[in-house]
N, C-alpha and C positions, 0 to 999 in steps of 0.2 A: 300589666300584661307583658311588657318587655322584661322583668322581673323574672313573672314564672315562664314563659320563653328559654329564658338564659339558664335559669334551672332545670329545663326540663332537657335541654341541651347537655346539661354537662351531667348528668343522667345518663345519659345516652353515649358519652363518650367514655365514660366508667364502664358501662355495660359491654360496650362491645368495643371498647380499646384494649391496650395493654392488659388491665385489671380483668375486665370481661376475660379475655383470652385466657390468665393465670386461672383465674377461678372455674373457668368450663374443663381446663384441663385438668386441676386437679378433681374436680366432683367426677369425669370420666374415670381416670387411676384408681382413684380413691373406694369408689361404688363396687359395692361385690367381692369388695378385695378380702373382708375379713368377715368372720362370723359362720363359716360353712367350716365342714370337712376336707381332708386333701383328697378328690375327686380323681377317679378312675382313671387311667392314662398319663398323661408326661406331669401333673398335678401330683401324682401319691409316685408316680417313679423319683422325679426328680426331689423331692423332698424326702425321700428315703436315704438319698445319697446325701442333704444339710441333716438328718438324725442323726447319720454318723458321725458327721464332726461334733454335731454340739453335743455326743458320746464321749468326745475325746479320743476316736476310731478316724482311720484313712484322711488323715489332714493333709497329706499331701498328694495322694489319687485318691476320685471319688469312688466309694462302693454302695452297694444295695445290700443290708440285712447281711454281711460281711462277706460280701461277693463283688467282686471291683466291677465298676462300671465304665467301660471307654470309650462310651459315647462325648463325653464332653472331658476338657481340662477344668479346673477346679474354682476359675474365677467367681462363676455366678456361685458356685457352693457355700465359696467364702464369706461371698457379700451377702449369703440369704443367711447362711449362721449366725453372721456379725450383729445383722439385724435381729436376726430370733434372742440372741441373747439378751441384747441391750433392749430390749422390749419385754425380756419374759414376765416381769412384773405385772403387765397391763394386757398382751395378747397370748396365747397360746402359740407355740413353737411354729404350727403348719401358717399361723395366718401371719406372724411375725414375719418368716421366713418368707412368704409372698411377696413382702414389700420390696423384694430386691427386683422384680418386675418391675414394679413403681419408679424405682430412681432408674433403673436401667431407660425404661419405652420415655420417661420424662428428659433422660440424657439425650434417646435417639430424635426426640421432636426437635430440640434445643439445638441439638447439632444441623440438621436439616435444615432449621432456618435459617441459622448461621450462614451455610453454605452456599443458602440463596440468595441470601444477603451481597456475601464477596464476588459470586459467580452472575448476579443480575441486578442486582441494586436493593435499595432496602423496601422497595415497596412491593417486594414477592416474599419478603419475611414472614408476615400472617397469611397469607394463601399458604405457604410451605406447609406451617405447623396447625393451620387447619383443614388440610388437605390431609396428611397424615392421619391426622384425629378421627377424619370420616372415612379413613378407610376400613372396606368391609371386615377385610381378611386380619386386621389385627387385633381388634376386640376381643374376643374369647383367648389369644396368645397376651393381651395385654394385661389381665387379667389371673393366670393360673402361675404356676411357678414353672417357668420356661426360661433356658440357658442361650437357647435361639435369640432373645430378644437382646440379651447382653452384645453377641455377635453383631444385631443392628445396627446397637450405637455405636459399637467401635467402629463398625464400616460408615458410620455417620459422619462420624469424628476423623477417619482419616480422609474422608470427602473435604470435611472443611476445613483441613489443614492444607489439603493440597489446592484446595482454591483460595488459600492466602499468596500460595507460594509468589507472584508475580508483585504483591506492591508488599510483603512480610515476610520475606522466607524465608529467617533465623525462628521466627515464630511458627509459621507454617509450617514448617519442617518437624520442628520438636512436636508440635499437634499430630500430623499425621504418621511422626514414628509410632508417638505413645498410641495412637489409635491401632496402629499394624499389631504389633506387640500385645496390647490388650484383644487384639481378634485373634489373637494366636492362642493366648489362654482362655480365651471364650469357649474358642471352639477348635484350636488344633488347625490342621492342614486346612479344614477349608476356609479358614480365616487367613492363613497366609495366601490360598488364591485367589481370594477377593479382596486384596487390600495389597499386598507388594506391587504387581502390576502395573497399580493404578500410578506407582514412581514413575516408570518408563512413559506410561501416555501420556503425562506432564509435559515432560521433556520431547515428546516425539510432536505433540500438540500446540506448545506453546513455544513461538520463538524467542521471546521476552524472558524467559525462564533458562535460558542459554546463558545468561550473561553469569560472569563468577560473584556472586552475589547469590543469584537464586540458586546457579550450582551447587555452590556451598547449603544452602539449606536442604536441597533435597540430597546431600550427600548425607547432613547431619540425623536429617530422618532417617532415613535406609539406612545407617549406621547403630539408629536408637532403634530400629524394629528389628534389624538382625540381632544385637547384644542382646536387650532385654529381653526378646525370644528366647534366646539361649537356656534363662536361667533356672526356668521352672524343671527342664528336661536334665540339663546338671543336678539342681541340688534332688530329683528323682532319682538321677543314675548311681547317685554316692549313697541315698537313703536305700532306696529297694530296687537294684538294677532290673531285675525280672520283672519289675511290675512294666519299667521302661521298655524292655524288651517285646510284653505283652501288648501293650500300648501301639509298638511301632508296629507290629505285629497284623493289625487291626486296624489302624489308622491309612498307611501308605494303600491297600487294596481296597478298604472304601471308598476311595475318591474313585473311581474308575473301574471298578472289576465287574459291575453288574450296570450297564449306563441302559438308559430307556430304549426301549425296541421301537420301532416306527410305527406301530401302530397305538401305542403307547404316547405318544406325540399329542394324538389329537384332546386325551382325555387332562396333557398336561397346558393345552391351551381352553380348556374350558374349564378347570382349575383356575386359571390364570385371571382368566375373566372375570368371575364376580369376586376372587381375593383379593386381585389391585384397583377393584371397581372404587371409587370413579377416575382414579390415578391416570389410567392409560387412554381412555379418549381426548382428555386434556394435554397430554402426552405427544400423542400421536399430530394432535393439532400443530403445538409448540412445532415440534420437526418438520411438521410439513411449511411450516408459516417464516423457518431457522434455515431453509434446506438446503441455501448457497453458504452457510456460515456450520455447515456440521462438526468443520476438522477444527475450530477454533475451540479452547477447549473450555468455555461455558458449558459447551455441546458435548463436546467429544469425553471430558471427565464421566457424566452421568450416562452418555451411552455406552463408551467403555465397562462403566462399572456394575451396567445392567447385563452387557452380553456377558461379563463375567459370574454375575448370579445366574443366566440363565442355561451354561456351560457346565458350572457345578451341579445344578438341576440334573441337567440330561445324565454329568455321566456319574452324576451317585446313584441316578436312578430309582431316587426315593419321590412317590408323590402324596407323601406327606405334608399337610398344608403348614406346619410349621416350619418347612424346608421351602415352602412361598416367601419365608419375612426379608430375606436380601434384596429383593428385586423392589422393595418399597423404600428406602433413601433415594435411589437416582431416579424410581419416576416420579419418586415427592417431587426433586429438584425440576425436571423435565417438564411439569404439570404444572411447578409455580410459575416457569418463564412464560407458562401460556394462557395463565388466566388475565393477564392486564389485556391481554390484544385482544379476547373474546370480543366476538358480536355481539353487539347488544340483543338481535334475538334469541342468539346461541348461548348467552347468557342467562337469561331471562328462560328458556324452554332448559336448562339446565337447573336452572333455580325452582322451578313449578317441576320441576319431574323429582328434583330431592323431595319437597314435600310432600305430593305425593305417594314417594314409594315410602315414605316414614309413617305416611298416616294410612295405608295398607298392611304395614307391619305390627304396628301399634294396635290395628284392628285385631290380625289373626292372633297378638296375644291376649288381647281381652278375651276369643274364641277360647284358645287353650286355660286361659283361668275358671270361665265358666263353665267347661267340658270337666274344671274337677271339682266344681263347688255346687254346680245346679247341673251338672251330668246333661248338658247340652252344647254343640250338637250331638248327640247319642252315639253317631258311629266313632266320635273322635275320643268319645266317653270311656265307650268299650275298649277301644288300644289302651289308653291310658290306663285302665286297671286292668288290662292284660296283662301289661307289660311292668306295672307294679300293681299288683293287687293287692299288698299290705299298708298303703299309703290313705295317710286319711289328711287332709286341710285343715289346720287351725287358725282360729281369730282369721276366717277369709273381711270380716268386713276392714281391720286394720289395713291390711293388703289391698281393699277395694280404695277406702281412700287416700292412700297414700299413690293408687296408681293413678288417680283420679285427679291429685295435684301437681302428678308430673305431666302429666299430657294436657292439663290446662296451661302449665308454667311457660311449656315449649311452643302451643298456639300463640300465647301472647308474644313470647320472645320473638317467633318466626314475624306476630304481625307488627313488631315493633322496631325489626330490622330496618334500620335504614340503609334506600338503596346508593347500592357502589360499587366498585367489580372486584370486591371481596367478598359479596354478599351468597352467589352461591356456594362457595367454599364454607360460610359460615353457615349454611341449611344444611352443609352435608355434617358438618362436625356437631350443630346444636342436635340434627335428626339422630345421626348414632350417638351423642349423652344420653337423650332422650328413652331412646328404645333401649339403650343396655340399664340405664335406672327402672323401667318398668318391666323391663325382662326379670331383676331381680326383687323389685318389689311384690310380682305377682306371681312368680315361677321358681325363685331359690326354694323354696321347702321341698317343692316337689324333687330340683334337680338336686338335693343333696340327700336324699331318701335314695335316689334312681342311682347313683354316683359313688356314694361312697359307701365303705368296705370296711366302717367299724361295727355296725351291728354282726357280722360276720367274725369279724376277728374277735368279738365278746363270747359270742357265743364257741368259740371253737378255745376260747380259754378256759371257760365254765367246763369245758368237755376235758380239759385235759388236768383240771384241778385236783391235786390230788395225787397226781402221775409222777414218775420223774422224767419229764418230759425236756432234758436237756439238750436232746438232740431230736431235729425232728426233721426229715429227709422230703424233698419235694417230687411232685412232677408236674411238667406242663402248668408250672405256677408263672404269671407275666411280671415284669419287674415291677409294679405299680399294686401286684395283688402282695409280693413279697415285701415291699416297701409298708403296704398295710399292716402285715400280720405283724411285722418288726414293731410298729408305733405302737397300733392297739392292744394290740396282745404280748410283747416282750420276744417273740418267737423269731427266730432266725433263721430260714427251714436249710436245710444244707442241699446239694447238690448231691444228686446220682452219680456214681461213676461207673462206663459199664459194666449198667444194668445190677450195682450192688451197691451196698450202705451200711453201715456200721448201727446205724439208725433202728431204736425201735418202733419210733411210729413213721410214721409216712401220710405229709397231706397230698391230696391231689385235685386238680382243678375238670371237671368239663364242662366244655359249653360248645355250643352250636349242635350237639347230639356227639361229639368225640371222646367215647366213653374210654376212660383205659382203666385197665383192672388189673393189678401185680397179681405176683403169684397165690398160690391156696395160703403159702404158711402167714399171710397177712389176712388178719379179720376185721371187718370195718365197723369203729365203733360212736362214729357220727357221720352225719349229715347236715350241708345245710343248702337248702336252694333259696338264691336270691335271683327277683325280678322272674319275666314270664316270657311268653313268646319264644319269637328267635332270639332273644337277646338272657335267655334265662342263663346262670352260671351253677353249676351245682361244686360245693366240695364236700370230700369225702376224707376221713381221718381212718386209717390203721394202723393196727398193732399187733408188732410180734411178739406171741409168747415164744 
């Protein structure tokens, strides 16, 4: 008996130790990651911009389908190239190039707990990076090809360099430069304002960080995030200064020229809510539990570096939920310092309400599988082939029990949880592995039917087979749809200038009922309508004799 005891112990400490934690993270990353299409929105946009380079096009600014794109600097382009390459053998270029999410959100966990580590001890290290895991709002971002995530981890990484600074800060320093620097090529200016700052509240925060010792590190950082900043904008300036020019052009007015109206406010806190859900009442706890110790900077670093994410918010005035992912390092940190102090019932009505809302969720996707394989419930039936009416279920029983082993896998996991005041953290991160492996073992067919833009772009090559179709002029085409036609089709469509083109055909996109028609001397000589309802897209191809 003491025997299997001792075994069944260290079972359990496999499980949900260290090993447990590696291995849930990676089947979260991992799951979903490959095997689809590059899916409609920052998915087929931002893999339009890694086509190019692994073209051997725009290595140094990113572009779409040979149209520069200045939304982001080139770092996640690079790394999702780097990977498509060194993989093409075994994946396809879009799912290769995905895995640069992968190391990036795997960087940004890593980093977080780090931080939690230096900033509260080591036993908020696994709440950090399973708190993370179960957050709501980064799943669907953790998963697509997203430049955002890259921006994360560098704001991760200069969190935990600058909470070395006080007992490491030769080391400290060099971490949190290379972090600045690397949020600067992530993502341009708004990585410099969510990451230089955090220098000064160090020093404004910590009196310990005064001494020349720590001075010197946080000089050496801010030294290593100014330089290496520098260098992508130089060797830009010397290669294509216009593009530099365009760049700045674009860059410095983003941050600021269009910031959220106040009415706009409230729809950016109900956002807020269920994206950093369950981050921010754990959060909120921490502070209230912290609240004679706020300016010391355990505190003051991750609040600092929140009002700073949520500054950039207002005044880019984007409420885009991929423009939520900053504000999740410092309430990870904020949320780890507060799960040891939890009450045990506040714990405990925490940990029964994870499970719960997992096994409500888990529920309405069983409903959405069945609504397309046995057309019940009927009215949820009806949307579904409204809104794709050419979509048909194959091998649903494969998909039946493969869903069927994961929502057994995660009862037992949840009932074999032993208890500890890690343990809700650990029902919110095993609930969302859970649900995003059943999301896609019973729902990827559908959403890559619903999602992507190859059968479209097949069909509008077949149309133009034949042609000399070297030039083909757009309108009202979205970066993600010109990103498509680039991949599947070979097609580059060029840009209008006003209102003329050199072009003899001309694609055009409408959706939502936004019909636009060029002039008589254009005759249209395809169609394709994809999806139905309000969400239906139609394009239209012409040609000038």
């Amino acid at each position: 008996m003491t025997g299997e005891s001792s075994g069944t112990s260290s079972i359990r400490q496999q499980l949900f130790g260290a090993t447990g934690l590696a291995l849930l993270i990676a089947l979260y990353l991992l799951t979903g990651l490959t095997g689809h299409d590059p899916w409609r929105g920052d998915d087929a946009r931002h893999f339009g911009a890694i086509l190019e380079m692994l073209q051997g096009n725009s290595l140094l600014f990113p572009a779409i389908a040979g149209q520069p794109e200045t939304a982001f600097p080139p770092l996640y382009y690079w790394t999702g190239a780097a990977f498509a390459r060194l993989l093409a053998p075994l994946l396809p270029p879009h799912d290769g190039a995905r895995l640069a999410t992968t190391l990036f959100t795997a960087l940004a966990i890593f980093w977080i707990a780090r931080a939690a580590t230096r900033l509260y001890g080591r036993h908020t290290r696994t709440p950090a990076a399973l708190l993370t895991l179960g957050t709501l709002g980064l799943v669907l971002h953790a998963h697509e090809t997203q430049p955002m995530i890259a921006l994360m981890a560098m704001q991760a990484l200069t969190l935990a360099g600058l909470s070395h600074i006080p007992t490491r800060p030769a080391l400290g320093g060099f971490q949190a430069g290379l972090g600045a620097a690397l949020a600067f090529l992530a993502a341009g200016l708004p990585g410099v304002v969510l990451t230089i700052p955090l220098f000064i509240v160090v020093i404004a925060a910590c009196p310990e960080c005064r001494d020349p010792r720590a001075s010197s590190g946080l000089i050496i950082g801010l030294s290593l995030a100014i330089g290496a900043s520098a260098l992508w904008p130089l060797a830009l300036h010397y290669q294509s200064p216009e593009l530099l020019a365009l760049w700045w052009r674009v860059e410095w007015p983003n941050l600021w020229t269009d910031p959220l109206r106040g009415d706009e406010l409230a729809r950016l806190v109900e956002l807020l809510s269920w994206f950093a859900w369950p981050l921010w009442p754990i959060a909120l706890w921490s502070l209230w539990r912290t609240r004679r110790h706020l300016l010391h900077v355990p505190f003051f670093l991750p609040i600092a570096a929140l009002a700073l994410a949520l500054a950039w918010i207002i005044a880019n005035g984007s409420l885009g939920q991929a423009s939520m992912l900053p504000v999740v390092p410092p309430l990870a940190l904020l949320a780890a310092s507060g799960v040891p102090s939890l009450r045990r019932g506040a714990a405990n009505a925490f940990d029964w309400f994870a499970v719960m809302t997992f096994g409500v969720f888990a529920l309405l996707l069983w409903i959405a599988w069945s609504a397309q394989v046995f057309l019940w419930p009927p009215g949820l039936a009806r949307y579904l082939v409204r809104i794709a009416p050419d979509f048909a279920m194959h091998s649903p029983g494969i998909s039946a029990a493969t869903g069927i082993t994961i929502f057994a896998a995660w009862v037992l996991l949840v009932a074999w949880l032993p208890r500890s005041p890690t343990r809700a953290p650990a029902n919110w991160a095993l609930g969302m592995t859970m649900l995003w492996c059943l999301a896609i073992a019973l729902l990827k067919p559908w959403f890559d039917h619903d999602r992507s833009y190859r059968p479209t772009a097949m069909s509008l090559k077949i149309a133009l087979a034949g042609e000399r179709a070297d030039c083909v002029a757009m309108m009202n085409l979205s970066a993600s749809q010109r990103a498509s036609f680039h991949y599947f089709a070979g097609i580059r469509p060029e840009k209008v200038v006003n209102n003329e083109t050199p072009c003899r055909f001309l694609l055009a996109s409408d959706d939502r009922g936004n019909t636009q028609t060029p002039a008589t001397e254009w005759q249209q000589i395809w169609e394709y309508r994809r999806g139905g309802g309000k969400k239906q897209e139609i394009f239209r191809l012409y040609r000038r004799d």
